[in-house]
VMD Tcl script that draws the C-alpha trace (Angstrom):
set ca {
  {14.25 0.09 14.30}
  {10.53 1.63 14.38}
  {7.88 -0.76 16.09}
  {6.01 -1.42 12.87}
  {2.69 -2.65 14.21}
  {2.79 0.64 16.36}
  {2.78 2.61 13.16}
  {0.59 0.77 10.91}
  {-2.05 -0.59 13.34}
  {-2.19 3.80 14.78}
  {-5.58 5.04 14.06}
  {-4.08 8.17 12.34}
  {-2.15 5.59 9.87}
  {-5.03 3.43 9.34}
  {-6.90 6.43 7.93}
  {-4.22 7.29 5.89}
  {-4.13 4.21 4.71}
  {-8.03 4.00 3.93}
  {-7.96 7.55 2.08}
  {-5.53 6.31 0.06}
  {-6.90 3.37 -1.46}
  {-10.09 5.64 -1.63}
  {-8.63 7.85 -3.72}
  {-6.91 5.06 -6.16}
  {-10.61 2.94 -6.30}
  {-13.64 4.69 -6.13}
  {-15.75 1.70 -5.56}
  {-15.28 1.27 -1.39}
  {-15.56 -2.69 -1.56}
  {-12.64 -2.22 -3.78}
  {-10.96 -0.01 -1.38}
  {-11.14 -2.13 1.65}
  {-10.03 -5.61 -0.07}
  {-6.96 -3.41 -1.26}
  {-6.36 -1.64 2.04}
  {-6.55 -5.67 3.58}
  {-4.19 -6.44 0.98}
  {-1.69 -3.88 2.08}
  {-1.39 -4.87 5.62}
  {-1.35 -8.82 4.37}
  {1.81 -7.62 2.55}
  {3.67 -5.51 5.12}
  {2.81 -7.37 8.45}
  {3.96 -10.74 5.89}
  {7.23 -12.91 7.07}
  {7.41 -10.58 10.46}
  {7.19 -7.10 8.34}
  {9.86 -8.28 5.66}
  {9.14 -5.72 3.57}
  {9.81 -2.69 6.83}
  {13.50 -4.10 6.73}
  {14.60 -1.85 3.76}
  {14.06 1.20 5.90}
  {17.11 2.54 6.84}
  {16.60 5.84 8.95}
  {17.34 8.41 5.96}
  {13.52 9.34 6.05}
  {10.41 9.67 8.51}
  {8.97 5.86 9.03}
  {5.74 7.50 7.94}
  {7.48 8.47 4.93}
  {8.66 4.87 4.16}
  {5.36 3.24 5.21}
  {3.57 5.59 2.89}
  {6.14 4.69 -0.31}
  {5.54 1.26 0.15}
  {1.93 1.54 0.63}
  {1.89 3.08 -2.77}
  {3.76 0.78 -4.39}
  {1.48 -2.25 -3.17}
  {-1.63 -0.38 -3.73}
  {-0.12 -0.77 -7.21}
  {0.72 -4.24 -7.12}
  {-3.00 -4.97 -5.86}
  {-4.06 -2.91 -9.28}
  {-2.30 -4.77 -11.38}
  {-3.07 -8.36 -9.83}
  {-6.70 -7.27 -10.13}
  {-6.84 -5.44 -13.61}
  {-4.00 -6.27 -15.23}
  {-1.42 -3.34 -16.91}
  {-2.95 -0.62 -18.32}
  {-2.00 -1.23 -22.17}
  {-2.13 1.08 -25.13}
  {-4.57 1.06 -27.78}
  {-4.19 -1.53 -30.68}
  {-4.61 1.79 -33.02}
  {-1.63 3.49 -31.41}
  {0.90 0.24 -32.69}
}
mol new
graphics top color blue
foreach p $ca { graphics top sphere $p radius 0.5 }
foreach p [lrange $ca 0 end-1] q [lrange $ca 1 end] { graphics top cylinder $p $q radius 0.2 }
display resetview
């Protein structure tokens, strides 16, 4: 099993990390609560979340899928879904 905090907490992962949420939210103050929100999530219940890896990829790999997919979930806690227009119904 990967040590966890080794990978996230690396300075090459943490700017990763930051470039990422940079990328999805243009506005930085956005961007930092999101990339806090991120490592809330993983490091959460003694990195619950690190316990679906299961060796058939890099851990960077894995750490950057579920990055992704909390980025998301901070999105859509924040903004909502994006929704079609009421014209397009």
């Amino acid at each position: 099993m990967p040590a966890w905090p080794e990978i996230v907490f690396s300075p090459d992962w943490m700017s990763r990390m930051e470039r990422m949420a940079e990328r999805r939210f243009p506005d930085l103050v956005t961007a930092e609560e999101s990339v806090t929100y991120v490592i809330e999530q993983i490091s959460a219940d003694d990195w619950a979340r690190c316990e679906a890896f299961t060796g058939g990829s890099k851990p960077e790999t894995f750490l950057y899928s579920v990055c992704s997919n909390l980025l998301e979930e901070f999105s859509r806690k924040r903004y909502g879904r994006a929704r079609p227009p009421e014209w397009l119904k």
